[in-house]
N, CA, C and O atoms as a MOPAC input file, in Angstrom:
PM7 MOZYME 1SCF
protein

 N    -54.14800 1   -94.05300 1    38.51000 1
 C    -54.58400 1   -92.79100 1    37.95600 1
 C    -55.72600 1   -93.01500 1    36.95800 1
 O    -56.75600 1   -92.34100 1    36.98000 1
 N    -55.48200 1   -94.01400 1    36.07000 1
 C    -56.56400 1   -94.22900 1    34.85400 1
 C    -58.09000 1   -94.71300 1    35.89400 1
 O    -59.11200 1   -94.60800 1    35.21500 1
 N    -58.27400 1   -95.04800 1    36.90600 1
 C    -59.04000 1   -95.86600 1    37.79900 1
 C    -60.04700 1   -94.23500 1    37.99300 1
 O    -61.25600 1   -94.10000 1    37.80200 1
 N    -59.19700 1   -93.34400 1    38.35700 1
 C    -59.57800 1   -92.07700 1    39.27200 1
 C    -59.96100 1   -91.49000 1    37.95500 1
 O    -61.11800 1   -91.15300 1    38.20400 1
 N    -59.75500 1   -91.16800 1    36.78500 1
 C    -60.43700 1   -90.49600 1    35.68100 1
 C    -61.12500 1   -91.39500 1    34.83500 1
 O    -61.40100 1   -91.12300 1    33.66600 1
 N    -61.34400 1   -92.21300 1    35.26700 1
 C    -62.87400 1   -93.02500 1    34.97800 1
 C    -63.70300 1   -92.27000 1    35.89300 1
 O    -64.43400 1   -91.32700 1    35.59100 1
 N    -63.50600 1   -92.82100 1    37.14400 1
 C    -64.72800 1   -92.29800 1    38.09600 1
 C    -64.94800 1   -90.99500 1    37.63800 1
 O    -66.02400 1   -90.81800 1    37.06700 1
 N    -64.00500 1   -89.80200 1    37.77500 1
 C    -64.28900 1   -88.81000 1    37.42000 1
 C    -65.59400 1   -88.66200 1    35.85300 1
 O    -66.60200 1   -87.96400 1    35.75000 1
 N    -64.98200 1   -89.62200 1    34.89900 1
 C    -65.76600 1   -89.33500 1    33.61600 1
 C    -67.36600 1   -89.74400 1    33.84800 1
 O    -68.35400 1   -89.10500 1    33.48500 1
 N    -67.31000 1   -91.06800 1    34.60000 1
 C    -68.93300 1   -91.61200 1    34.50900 1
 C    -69.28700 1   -90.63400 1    36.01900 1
 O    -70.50600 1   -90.47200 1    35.95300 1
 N    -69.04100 1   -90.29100 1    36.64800 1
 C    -69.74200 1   -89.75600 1    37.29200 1
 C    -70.15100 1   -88.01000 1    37.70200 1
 O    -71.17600 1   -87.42800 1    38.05800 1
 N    -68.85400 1   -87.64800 1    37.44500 1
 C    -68.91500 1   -86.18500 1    36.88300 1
 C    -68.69000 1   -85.72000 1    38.17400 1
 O    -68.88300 1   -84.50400 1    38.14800 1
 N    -68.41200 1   -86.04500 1    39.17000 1
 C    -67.57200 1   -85.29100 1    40.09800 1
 C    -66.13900 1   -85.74400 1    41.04700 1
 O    -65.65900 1   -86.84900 1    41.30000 1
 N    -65.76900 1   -84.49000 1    41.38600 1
 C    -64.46700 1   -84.54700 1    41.52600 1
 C    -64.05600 1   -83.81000 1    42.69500 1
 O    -65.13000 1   -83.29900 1    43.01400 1
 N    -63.38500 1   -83.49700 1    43.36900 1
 C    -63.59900 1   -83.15900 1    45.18000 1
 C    -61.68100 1   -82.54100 1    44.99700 1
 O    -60.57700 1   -83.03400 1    44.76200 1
 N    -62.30300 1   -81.18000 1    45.29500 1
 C    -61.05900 1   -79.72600 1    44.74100 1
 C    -60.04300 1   -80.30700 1    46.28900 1
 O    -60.36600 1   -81.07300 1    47.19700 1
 N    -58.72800 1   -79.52400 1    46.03200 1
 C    -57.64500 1   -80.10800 1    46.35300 1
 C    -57.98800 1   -79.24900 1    47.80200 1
 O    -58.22200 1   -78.04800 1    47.66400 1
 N    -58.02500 1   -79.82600 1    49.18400 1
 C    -58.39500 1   -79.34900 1    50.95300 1
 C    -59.58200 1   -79.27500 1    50.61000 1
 O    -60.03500 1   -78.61000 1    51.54100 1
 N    -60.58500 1   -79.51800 1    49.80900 1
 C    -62.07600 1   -79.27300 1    50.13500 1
 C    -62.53100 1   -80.48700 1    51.22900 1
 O    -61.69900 1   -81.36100 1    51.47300 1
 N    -63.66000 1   -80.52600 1    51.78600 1
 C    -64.22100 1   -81.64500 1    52.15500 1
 C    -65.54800 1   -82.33000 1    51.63600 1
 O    -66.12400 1   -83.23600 1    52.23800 1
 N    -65.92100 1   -81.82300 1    50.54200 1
 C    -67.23000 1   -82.19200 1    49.41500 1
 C    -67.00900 1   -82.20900 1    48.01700 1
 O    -65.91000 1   -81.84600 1    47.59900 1
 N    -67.82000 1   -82.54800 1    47.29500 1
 C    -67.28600 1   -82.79000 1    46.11000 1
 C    -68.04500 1   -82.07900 1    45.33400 1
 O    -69.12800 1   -81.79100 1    45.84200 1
 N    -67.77300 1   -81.50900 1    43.78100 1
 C    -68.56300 1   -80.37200 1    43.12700 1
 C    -68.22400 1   -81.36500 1    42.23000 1
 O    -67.42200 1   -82.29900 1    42.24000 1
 N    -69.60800 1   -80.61800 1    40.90000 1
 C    -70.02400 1   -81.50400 1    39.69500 1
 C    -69.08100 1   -80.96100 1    38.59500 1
 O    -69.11500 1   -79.76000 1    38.32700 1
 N    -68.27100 1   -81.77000 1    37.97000 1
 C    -67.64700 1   -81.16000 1    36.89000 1
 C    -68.30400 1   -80.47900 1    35.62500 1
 O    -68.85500 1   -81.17000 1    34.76800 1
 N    -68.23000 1   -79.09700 1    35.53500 1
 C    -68.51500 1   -78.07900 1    34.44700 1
 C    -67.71200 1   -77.77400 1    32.84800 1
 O    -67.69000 1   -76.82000 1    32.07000 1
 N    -67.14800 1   -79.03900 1    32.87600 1
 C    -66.69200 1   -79.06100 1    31.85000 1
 C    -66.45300 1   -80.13300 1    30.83800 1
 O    -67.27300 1   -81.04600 1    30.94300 1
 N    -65.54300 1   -80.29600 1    29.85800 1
 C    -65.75500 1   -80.97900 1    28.89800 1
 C    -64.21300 1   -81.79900 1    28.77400 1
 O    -63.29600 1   -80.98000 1    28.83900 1
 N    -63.73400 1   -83.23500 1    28.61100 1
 C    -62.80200 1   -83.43200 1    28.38200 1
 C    -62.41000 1   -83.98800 1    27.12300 1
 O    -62.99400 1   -84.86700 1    26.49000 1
 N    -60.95100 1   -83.14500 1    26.71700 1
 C    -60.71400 1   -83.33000 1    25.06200 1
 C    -59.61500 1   -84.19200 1    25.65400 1
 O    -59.10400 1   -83.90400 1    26.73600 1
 N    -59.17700 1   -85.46800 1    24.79500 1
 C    -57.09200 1   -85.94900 1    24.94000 1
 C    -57.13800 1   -86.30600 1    23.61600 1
 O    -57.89700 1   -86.62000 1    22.69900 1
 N    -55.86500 1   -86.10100 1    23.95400 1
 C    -55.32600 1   -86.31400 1    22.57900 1
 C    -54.20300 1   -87.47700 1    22.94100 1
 O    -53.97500 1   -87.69400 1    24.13100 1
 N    -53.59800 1   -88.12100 1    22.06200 1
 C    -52.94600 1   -89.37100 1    21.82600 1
 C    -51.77400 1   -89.66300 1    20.94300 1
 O    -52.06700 1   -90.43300 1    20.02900 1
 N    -50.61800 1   -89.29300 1    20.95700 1
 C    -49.66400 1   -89.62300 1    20.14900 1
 C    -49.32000 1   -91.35200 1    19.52800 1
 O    -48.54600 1   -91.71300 1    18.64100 1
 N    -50.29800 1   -92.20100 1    20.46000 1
 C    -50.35200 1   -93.93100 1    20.28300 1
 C    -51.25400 1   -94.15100 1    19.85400 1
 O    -52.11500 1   -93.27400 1    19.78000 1
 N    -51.51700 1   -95.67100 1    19.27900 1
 C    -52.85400 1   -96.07800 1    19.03800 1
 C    -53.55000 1   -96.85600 1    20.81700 1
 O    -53.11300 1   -97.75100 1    21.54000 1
 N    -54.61800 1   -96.06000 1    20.90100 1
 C    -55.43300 1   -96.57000 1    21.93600 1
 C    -56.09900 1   -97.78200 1    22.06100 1
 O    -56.55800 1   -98.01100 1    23.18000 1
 N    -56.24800 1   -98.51400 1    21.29900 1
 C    -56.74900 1   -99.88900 1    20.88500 1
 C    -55.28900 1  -100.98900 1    21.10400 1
 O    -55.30900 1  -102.06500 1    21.70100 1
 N    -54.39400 1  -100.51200 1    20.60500 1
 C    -52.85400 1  -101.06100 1    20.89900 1
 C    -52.43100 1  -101.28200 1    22.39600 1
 O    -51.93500 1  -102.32300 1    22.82600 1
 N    -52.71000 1  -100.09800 1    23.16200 1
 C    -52.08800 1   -99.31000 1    23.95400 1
 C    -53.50400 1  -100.27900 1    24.95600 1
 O    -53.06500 1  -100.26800 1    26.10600 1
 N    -54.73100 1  -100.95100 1    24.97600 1
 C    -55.46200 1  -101.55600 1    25.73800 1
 C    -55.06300 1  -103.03300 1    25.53700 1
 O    -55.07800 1  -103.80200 1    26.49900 1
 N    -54.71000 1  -103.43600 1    24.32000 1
 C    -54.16500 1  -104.44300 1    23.84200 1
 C    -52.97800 1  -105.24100 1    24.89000 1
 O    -53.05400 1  -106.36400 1    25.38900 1
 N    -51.92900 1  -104.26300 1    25.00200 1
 C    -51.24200 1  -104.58600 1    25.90200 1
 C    -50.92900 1  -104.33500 1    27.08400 1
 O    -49.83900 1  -104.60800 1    27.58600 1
 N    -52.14400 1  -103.62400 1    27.80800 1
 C    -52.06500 1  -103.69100 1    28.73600 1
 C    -51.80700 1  -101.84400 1    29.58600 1
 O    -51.99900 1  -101.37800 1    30.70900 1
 N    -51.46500 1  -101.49200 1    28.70700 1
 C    -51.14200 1   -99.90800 1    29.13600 1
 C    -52.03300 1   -99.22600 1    29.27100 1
 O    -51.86300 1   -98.07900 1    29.68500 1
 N    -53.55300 1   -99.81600 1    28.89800 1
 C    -54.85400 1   -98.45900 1    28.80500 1
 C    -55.67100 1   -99.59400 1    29.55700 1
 O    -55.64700 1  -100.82500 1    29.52500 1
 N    -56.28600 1   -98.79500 1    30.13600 1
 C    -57.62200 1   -99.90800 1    30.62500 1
 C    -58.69600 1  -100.23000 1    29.56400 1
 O    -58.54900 1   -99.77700 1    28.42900 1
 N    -59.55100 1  -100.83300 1    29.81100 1
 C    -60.44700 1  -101.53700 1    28.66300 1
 C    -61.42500 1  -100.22200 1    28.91800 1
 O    -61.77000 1   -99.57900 1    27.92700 1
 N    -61.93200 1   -99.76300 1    30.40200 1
 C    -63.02500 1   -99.25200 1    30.69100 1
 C    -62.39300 1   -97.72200 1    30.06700 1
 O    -62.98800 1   -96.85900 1    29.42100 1
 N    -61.28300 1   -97.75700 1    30.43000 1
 C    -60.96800 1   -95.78100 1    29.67300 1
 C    -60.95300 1   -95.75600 1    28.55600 1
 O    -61.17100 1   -94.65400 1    28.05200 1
 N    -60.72500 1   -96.78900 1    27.74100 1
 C    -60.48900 1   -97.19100 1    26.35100 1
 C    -61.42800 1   -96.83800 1    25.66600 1
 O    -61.31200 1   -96.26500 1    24.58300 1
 N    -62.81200 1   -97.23100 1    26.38400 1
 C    -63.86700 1   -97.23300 1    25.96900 1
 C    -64.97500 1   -95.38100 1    26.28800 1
 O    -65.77100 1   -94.67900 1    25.66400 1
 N    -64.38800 1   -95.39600 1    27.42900 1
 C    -64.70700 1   -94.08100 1    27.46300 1
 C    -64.28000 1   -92.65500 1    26.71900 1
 O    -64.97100 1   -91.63800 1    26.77800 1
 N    -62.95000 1   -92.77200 1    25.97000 1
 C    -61.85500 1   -91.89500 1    25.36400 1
 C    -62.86100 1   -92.33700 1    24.00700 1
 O    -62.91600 1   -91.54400 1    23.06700 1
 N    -63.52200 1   -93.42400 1    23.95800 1
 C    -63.50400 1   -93.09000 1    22.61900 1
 C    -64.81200 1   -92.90700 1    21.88400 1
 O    -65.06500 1   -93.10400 1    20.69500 1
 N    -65.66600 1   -92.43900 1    22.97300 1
 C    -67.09100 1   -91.52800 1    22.77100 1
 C    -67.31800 1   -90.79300 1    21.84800 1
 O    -68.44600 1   -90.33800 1    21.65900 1
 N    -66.09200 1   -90.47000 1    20.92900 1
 C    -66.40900 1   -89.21000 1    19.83800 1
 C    -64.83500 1   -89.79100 1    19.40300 1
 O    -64.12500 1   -90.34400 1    20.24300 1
 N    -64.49900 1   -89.63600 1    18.31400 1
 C    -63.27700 1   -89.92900 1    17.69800 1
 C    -62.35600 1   -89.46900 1    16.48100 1
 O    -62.08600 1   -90.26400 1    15.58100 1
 N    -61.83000 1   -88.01100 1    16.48300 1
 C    -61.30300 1   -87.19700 1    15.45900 1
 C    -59.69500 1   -87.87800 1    14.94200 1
 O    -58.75700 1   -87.84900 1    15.73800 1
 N    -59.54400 1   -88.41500 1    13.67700 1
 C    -58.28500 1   -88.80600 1    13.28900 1
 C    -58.23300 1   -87.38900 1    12.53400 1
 O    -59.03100 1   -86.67000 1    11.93200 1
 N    -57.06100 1   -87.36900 1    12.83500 1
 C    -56.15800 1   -85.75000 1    11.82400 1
 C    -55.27300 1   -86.36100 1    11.38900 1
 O    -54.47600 1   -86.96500 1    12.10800 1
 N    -55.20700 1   -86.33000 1     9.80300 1
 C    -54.34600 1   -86.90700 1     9.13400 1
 C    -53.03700 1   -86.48300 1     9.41100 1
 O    -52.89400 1   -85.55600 1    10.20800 1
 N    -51.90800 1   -87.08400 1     8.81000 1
 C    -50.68200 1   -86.67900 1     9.17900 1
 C    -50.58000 1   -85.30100 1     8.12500 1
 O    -51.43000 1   -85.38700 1     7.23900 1
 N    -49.90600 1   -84.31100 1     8.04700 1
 C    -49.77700 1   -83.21900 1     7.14200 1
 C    -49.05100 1   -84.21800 1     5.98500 1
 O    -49.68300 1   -84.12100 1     4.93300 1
 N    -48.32000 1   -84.81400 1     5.91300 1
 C    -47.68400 1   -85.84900 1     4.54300 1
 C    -48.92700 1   -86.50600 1     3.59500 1
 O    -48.80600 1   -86.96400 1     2.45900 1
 N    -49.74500 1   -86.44400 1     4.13800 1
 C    -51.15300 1   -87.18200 1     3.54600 1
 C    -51.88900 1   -86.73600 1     2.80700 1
 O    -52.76700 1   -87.32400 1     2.17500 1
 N    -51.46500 1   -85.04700 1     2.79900 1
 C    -52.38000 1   -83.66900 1     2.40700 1
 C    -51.34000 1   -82.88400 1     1.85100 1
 O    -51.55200 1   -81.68300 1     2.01200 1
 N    -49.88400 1   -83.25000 1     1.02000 1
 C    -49.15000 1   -81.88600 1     1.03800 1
 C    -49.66300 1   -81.20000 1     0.14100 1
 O    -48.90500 1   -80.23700 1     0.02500 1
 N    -50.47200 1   -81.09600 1    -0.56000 1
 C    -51.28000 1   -80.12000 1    -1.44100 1
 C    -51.72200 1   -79.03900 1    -0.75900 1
 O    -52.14100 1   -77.96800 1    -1.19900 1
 N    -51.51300 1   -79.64100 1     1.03600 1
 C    -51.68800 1   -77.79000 1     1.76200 1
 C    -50.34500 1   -77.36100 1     1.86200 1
 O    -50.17400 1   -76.16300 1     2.09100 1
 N    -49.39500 1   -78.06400 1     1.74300 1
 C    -48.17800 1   -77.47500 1     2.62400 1
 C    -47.95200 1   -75.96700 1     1.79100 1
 O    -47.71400 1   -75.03000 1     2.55300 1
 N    -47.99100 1   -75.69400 1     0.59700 1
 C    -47.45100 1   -74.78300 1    -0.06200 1
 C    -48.13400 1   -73.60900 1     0.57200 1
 O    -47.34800 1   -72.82600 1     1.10600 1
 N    -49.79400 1   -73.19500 1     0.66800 1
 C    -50.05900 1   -72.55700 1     0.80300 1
 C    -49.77000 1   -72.03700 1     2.66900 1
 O    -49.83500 1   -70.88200 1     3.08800 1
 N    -49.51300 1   -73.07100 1     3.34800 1
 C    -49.64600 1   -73.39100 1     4.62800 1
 C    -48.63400 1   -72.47000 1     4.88000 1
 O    -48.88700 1   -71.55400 1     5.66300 1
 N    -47.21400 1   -72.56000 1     4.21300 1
 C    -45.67200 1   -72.40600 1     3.86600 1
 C    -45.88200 1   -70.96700 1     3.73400 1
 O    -45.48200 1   -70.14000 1     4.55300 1
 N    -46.52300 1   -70.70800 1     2.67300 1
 C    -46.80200 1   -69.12800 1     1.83700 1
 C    -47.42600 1   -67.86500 1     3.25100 1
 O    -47.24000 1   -66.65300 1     3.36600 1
 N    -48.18400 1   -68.85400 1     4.11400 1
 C    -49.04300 1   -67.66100 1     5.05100 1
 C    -47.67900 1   -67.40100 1     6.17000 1
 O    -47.09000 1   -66.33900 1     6.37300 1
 N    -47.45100 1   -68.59800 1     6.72300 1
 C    -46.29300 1   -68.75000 1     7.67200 1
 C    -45.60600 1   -67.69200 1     7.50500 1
 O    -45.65500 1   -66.69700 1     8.23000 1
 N    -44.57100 1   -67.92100 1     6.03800 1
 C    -43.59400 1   -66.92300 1     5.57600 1
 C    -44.09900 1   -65.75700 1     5.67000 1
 O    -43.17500 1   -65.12400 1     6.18000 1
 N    -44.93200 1   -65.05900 1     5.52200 1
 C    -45.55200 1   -63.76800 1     5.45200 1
 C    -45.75500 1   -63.38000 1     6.63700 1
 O    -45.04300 1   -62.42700 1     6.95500 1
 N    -46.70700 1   -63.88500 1     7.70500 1
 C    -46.23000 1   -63.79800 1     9.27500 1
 C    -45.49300 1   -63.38400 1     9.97000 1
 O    -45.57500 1   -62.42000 1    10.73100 1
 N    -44.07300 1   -64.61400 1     9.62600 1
 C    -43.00800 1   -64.26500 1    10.24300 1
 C    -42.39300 1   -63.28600 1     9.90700 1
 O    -41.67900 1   -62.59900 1    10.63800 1
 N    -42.66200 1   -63.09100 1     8.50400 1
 C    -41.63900 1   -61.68300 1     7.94100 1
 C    -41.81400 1   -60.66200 1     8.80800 1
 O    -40.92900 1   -60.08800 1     9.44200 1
 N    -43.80500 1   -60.29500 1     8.82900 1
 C    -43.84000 1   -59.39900 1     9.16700 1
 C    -43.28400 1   -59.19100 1    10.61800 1
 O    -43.07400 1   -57.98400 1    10.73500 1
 N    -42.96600 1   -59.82900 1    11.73400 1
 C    -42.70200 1   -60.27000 1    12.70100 1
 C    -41.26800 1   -59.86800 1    12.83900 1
 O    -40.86200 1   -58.94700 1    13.54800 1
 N    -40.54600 1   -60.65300 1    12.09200 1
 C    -39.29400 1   -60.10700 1    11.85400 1
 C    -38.96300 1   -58.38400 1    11.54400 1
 O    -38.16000 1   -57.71700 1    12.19600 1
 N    -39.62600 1   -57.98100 1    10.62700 1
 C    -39.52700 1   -56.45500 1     9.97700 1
 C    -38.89000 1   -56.96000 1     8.52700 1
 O    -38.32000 1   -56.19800 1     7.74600 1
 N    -39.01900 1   -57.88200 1     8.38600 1
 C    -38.71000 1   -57.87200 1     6.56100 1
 C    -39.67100 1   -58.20300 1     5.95400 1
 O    -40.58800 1   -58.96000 1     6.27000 1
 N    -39.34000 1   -57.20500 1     4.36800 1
 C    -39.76600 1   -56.91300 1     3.49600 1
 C    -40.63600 1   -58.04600 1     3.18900 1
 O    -41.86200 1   -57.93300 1     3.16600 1
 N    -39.81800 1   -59.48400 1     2.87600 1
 C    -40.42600 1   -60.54200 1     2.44700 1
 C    -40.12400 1   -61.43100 1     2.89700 1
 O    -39.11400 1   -61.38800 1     3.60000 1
 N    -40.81900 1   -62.66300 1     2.73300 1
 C    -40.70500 1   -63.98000 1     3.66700 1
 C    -40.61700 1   -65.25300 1     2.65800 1
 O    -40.34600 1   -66.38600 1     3.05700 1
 N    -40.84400 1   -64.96800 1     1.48100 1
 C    -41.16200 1   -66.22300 1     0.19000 1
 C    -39.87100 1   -66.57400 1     0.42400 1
 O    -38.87600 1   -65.90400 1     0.70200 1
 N    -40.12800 1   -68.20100 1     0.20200 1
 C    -39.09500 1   -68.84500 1    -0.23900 1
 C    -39.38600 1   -69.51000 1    -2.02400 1
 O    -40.47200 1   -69.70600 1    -2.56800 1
 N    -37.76500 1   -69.76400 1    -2.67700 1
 C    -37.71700 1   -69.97500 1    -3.57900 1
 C    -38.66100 1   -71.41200 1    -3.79100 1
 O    -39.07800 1   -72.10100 1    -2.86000 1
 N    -38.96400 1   -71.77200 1    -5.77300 1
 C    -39.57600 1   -72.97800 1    -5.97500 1
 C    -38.80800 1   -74.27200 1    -5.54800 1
 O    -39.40400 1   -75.24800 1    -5.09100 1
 N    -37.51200 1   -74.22800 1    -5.71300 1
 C    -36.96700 1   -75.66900 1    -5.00200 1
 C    -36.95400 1   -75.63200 1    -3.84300 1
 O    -37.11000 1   -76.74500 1    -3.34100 1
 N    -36.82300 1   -74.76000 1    -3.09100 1
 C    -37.10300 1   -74.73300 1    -1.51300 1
 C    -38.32800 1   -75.12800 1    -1.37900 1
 O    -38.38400 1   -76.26800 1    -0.91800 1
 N    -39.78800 1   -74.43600 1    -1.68900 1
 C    -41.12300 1   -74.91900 1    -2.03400 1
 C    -40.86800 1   -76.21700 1    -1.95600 1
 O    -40.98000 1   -76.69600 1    -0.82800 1
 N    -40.44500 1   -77.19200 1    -3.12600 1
 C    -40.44300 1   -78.29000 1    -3.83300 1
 C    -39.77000 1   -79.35000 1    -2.68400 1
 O    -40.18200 1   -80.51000 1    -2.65500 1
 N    -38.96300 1   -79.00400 1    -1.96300 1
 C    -37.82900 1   -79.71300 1    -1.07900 1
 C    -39.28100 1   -79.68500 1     0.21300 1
 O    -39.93000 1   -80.67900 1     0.53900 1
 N    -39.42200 1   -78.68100 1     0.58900 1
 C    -40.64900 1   -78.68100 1     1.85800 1
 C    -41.43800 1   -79.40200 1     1.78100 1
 O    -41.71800 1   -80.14400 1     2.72300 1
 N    -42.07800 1   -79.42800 1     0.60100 1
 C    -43.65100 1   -80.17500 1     0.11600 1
 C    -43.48100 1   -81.51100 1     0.41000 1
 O    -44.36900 1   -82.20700 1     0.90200 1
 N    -42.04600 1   -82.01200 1     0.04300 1
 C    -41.83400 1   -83.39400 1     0.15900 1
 C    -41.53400 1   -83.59800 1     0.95200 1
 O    -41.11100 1   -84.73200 1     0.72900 1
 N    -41.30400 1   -83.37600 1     2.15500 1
 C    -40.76400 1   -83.82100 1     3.20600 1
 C    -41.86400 1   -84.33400 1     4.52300 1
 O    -43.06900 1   -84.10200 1     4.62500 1
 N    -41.01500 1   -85.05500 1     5.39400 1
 C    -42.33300 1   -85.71700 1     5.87700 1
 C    -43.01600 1   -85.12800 1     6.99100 1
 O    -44.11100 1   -85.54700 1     7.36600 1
 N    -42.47300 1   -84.26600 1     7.48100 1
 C    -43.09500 1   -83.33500 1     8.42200 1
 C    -43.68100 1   -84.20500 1     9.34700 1
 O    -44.90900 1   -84.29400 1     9.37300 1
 N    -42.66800 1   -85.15700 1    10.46000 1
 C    -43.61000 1   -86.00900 1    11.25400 1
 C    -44.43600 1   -85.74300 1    12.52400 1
 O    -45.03000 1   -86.56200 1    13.22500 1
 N    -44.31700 1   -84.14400 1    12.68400 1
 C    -44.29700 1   -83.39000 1    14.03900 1
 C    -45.72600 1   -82.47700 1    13.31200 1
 O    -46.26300 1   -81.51500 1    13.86200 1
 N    -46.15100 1   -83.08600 1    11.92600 1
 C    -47.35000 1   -82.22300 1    11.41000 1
 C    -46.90600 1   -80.27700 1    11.52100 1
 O    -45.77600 1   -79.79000 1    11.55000 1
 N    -48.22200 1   -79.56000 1    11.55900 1
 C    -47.92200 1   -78.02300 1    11.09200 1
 C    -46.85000 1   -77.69100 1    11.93100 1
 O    -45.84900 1   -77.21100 1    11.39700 1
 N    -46.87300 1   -77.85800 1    13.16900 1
 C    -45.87200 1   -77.49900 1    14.44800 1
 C    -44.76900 1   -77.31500 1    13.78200 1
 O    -44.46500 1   -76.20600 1    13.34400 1
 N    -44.09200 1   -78.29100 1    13.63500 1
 C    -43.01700 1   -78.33700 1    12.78400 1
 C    -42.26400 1   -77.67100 1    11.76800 1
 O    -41.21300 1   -77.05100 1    11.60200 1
 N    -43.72600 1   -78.26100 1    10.89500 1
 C    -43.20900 1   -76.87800 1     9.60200 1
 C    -43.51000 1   -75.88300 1    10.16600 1
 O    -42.99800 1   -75.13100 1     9.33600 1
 N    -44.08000 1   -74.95100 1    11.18600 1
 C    -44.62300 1   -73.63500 1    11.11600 1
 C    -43.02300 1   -73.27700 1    12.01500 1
 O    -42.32400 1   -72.29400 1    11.77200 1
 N    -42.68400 1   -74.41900 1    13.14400 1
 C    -41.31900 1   -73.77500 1    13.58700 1
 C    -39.87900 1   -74.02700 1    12.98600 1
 O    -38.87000 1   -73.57400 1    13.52600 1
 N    -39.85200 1   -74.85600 1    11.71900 1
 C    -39.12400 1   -74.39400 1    10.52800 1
 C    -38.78800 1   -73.18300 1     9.48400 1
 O    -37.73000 1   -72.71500 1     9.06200 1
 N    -39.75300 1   -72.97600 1     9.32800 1
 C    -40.26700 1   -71.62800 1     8.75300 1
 C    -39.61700 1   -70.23800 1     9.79200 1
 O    -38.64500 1   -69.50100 1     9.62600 1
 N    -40.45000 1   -70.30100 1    10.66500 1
 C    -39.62600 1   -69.27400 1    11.61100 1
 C    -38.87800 1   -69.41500 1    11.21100 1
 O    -38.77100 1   -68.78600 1    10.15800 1
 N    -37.59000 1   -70.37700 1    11.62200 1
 C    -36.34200 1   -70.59300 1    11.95900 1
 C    -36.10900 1   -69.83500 1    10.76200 1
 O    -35.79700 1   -68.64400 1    10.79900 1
 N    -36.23200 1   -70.39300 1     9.85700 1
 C    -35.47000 1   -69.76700 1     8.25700 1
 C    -35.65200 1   -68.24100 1     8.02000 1
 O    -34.76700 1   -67.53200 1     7.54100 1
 N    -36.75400 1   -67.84700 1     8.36000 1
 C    -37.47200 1   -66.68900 1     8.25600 1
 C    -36.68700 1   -65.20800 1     9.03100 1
 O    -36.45700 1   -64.03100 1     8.75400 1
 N    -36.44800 1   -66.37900 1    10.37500 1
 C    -35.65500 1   -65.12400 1    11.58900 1
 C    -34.40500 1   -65.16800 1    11.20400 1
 O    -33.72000 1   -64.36100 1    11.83200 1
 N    -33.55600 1   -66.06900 1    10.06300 1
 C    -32.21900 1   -66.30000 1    10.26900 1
 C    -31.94900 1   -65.46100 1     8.82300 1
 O    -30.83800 1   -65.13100 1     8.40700 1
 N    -33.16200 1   -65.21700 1     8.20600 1
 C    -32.92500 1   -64.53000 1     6.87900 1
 C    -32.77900 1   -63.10100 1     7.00000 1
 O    -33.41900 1   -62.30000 1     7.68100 1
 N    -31.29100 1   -62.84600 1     5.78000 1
 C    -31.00400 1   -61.23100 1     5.97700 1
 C    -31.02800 1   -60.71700 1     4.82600 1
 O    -31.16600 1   -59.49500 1     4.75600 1
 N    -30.89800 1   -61.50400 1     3.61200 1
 C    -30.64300 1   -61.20400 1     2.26600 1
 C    -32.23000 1   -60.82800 1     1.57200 1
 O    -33.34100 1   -61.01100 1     2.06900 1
 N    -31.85500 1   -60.24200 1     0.25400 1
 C    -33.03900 1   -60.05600 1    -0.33700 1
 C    -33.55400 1   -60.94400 1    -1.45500 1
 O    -32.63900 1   -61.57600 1    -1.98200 1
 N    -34.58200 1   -61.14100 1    -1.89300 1
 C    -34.93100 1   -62.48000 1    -2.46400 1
 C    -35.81100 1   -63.45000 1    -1.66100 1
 O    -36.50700 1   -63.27400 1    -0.66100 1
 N    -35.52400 1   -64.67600 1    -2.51600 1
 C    -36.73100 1   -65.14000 1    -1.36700 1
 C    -35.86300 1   -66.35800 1    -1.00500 1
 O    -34.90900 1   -66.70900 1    -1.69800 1
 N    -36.27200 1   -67.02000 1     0.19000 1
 C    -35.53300 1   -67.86500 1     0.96500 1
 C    -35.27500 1   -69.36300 1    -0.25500 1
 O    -35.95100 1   -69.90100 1    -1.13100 1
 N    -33.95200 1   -69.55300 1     0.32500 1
 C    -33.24500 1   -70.99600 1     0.14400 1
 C    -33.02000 1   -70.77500 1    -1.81200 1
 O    -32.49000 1   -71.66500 1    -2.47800 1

């Protein structure tokens, strides 16, 4: 497979599924990577030549633990969202709840916290603010 999206990348075409010719690819390819790609050629799991092609342009996104100086505000929009989503009044959660979130390591980044939040958000009935 890695053999066939090489060719595809250096050459830019690709031949549609019963066609009998091949058309020029019109588009752009993004991947993304949950491994390190340099690791992952290292031993054998990536080719050298895709290795090298994947890494034409190269965006690291920090982990959200690296930055929690966003989480609060990140936390604050979420909650408000979902409230409204829900039909309640309010969505804030309390400062030790705040304080407990901020620290935590969130290894799944915003995803995570944003489907935490829900969770708390849809499960909330009381008035006040969460936790």
């Amino acid at each position: 497979m890695q053999t066939q999206i090489i060719k595809l990348l250096e050459s830019g075409l690709y031949r549609p599924l019963g066609a009998f010719y091949n058309e020029t690819l019109k588009t752009r390819i993004i991947a993304t990577a949950d491994r390190d790609l340099e690791s992952e050629m290292l031993s054998g799991n990536l080719t050298e030549e895709l290795y090298y092609q994947l890494q034409a342009m190269q965006i690291k996104v920090p982990e959200l633990a690296e930055h929690a100086e966003d989480i609060p505000p990140l936390i604050k929009q979420r909650a408000k969202q979902a409230a409204k989503l829900y039909n309640y009044a309010s969505g804030s959660f309390s400062s030790g709840a705040m304080q407990l979130l901020t620290e935590a390591s969130w290894p799944g980044n915003v995803k995570q916290l944003f489907d935490f939040i829900d969770e708390c958000v849809a499960t909330y009935t009381k008035g006040g603010a969460i936790g």
